[in-house]
N, C-alpha and C positions, 0 to 999 in steps of 0.2 A: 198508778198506771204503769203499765210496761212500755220498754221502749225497748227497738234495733233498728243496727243499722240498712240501709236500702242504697241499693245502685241506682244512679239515673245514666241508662245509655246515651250520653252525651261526651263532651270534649271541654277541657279545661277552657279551650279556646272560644264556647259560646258562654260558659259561665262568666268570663271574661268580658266579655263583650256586652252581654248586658250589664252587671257592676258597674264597667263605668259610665252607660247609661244614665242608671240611677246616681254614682257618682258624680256625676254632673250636673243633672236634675235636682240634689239635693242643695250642690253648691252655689247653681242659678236663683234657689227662691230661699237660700242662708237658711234650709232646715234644719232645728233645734236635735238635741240630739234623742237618738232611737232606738227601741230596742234590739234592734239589729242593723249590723254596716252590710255594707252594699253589697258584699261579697255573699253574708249569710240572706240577705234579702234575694237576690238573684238565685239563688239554691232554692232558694222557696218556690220560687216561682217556675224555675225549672223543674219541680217534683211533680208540680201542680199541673202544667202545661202537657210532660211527656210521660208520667207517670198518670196520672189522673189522679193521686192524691186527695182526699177534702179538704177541706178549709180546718173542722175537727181533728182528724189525725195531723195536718202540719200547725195547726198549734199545738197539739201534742208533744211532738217532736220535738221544734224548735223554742216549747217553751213560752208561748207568747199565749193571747187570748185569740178565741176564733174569730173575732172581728178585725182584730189586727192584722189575721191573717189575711181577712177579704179583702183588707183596704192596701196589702204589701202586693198584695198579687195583682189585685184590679190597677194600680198605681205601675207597675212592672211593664204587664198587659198592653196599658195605654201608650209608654215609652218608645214597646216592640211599634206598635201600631202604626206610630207617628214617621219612625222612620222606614215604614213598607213602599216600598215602588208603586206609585197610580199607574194604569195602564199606557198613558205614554213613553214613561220612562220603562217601564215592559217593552212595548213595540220596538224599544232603540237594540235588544236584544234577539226582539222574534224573529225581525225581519232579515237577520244574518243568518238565519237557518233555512235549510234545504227545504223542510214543511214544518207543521206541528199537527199533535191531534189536540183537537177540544173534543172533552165533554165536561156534563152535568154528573155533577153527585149529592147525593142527599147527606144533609150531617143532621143524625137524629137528635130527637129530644125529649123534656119534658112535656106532658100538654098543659095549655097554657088557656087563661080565661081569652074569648075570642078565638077560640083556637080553629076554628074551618080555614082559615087561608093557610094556614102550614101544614096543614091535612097532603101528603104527595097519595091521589089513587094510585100512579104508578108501582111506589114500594109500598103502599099501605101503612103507613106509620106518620107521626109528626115529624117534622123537618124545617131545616134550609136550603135552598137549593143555591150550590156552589158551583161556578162553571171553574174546569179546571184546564189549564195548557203545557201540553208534556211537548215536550223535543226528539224526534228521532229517536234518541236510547231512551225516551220513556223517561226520561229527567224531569222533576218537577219544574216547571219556570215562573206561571207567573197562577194565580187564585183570585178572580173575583170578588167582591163584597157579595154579602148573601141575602137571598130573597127570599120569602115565605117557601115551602115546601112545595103547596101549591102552583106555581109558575111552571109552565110549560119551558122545557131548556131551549127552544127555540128564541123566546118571549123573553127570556133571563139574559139570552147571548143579546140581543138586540137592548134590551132596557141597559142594558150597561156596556155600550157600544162597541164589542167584540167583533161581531157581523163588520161593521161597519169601516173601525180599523185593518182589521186583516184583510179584507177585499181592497179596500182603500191603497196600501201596502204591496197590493198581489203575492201575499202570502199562503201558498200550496196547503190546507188545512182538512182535515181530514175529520169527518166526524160520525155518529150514527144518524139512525132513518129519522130520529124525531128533530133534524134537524133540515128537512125537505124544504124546500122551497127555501132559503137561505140565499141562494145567488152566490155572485162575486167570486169569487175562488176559493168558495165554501164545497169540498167533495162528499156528496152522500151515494151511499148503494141505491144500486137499482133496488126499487120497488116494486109489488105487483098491487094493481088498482082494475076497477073494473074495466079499462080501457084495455090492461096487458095483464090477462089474466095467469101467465104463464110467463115467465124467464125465458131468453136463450142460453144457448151452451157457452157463449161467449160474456153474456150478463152475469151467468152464474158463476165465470172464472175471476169475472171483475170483483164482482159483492167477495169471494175467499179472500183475494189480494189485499183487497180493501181490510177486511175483518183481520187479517195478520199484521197491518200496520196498525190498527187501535187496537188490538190487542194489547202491542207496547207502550199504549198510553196510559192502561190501567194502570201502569206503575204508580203515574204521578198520582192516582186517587188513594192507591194501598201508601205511599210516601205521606202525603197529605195527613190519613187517618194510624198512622204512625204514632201522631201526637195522642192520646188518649183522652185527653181532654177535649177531642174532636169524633168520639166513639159514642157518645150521647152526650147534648149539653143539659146541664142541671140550673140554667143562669136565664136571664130574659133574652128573648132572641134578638131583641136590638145589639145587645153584647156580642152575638154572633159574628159581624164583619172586622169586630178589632182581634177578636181570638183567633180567627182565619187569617189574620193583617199579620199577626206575631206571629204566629208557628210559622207563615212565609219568611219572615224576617229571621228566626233562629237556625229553619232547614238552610238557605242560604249560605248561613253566617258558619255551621256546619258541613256543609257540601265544598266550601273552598279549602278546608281542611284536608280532606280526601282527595282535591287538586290540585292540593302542595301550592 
């Protein structure tokens, strides 16, 4: 088998940060010793996460068996996971900003047996549906756990109580039309329904204004899908809300790097 070397666009200082994760975790349950230390196990996982690597080619690589590899990555994965921010510890951040945009995005997939609830007719493909919350510059902040493909994002912001906190908060929150009827200090563009079949000139100036501030939110979904391992998932989609859990936890741990 051939081998080279590969860059992962990353920072010594998130390779760092998980190592001693697992360094810790190894030292908490006195695990025996491994094919690889913390340092090389955390490289794996980062290949795997932002690289989208397989599980084949990083045992290639690193020399180990493919199963090893599944259980270095999914063991890594769970680490990231555990320490991601739940939504209130999010809010302690949201709500120092001037607004944010939410939306919804799908993170494709395999199909899977059972597969009609992850069916999105929206984008026509399998899926999760992932709400996502950017800040002003479009900075990634906080990701949802993920729901079948299926789920309407209105149904998605509410089952996992987004709606509920940000109004709550009165947090200035800016979103699209499939998020109508939302309330609280939830902002959607005017629509036209059979009641106003037409816009005014000043409705129509709103919905621009409106569409150039979520604009800047698509950032946090192209930031999000950054990770390649978030560009189609090949795993069960219950695994879905801990690989969403991590990559939040790694952009973070990354983004303070760039903020000195």
């Amino acid at each position: 088998m051939l081998s080279y070397p590969a860059a992962i666009p990353l920072s010594t200082r998130t390779l760092n940060h998980l190592a001693g994760l697992i360094r810790r975790h190894r030292h908490q349950h006195r695990s025996r010793w491994r094919r690889l230390g913390p340092g090389r196990q955390a490289l794996l996982a980062l290949a795997h996460l932002r690289n989208g690597d397989t599980y084949t080619r990083l045992a290639g690589g690193f020399e180990i068996g493919v199963a090893t590899a599944w259980r270095y990555v999914r063991e890594a994965v769970d680490l990231l996971a555990a320490a991601a921010d739940d939504l209130s510890a999010a809010m302690r951040r949201i709500r120092r900003l001037a607004y944010v945009v939410l939306d919804g995005t799908l993170i494709p997939m395999d199909r899977v047996a059972g597969q009609k609830p992850y069916y999105s007719g929206k984008h026509r493909r399998h899926g999760m549906n992932v709400q996502v919350i950017a800040d002003p510059a479009g900075r990634l902040v906080w990701a949802s756990p993920a729901l079948p493909g299926s789920v309407h994002d209105l149904t998605a912001a509410r089952a996992r109580d987004l709606i509920q906190a940000l109004s709550r908060d009165n947090v200035m929150t800016f979103v699209d039309k499939a998020y109508q009827g939302a309330g609280g200090s939830i902002r959607t563009p005017f629509k036209r329904h059979r009641y106003r079949q037409r816009l005014s000139r000043g409705q129509k100036a709103v919905n621009r204004a409106h569409a150039r501030i979520r604009a800047i939110g698509e950032r946090a979904n192209a930031t999000l899908k950054g990770w390649k391992i978030l560009t189609k998932l090949h795993c069960c989609p219950r695994r879905a809300t801990a690989i969403v859990r991590a990559t939040l936890v790694l952009h973070h741990v990354e983004a303070k790097r760039h903020a000195g």
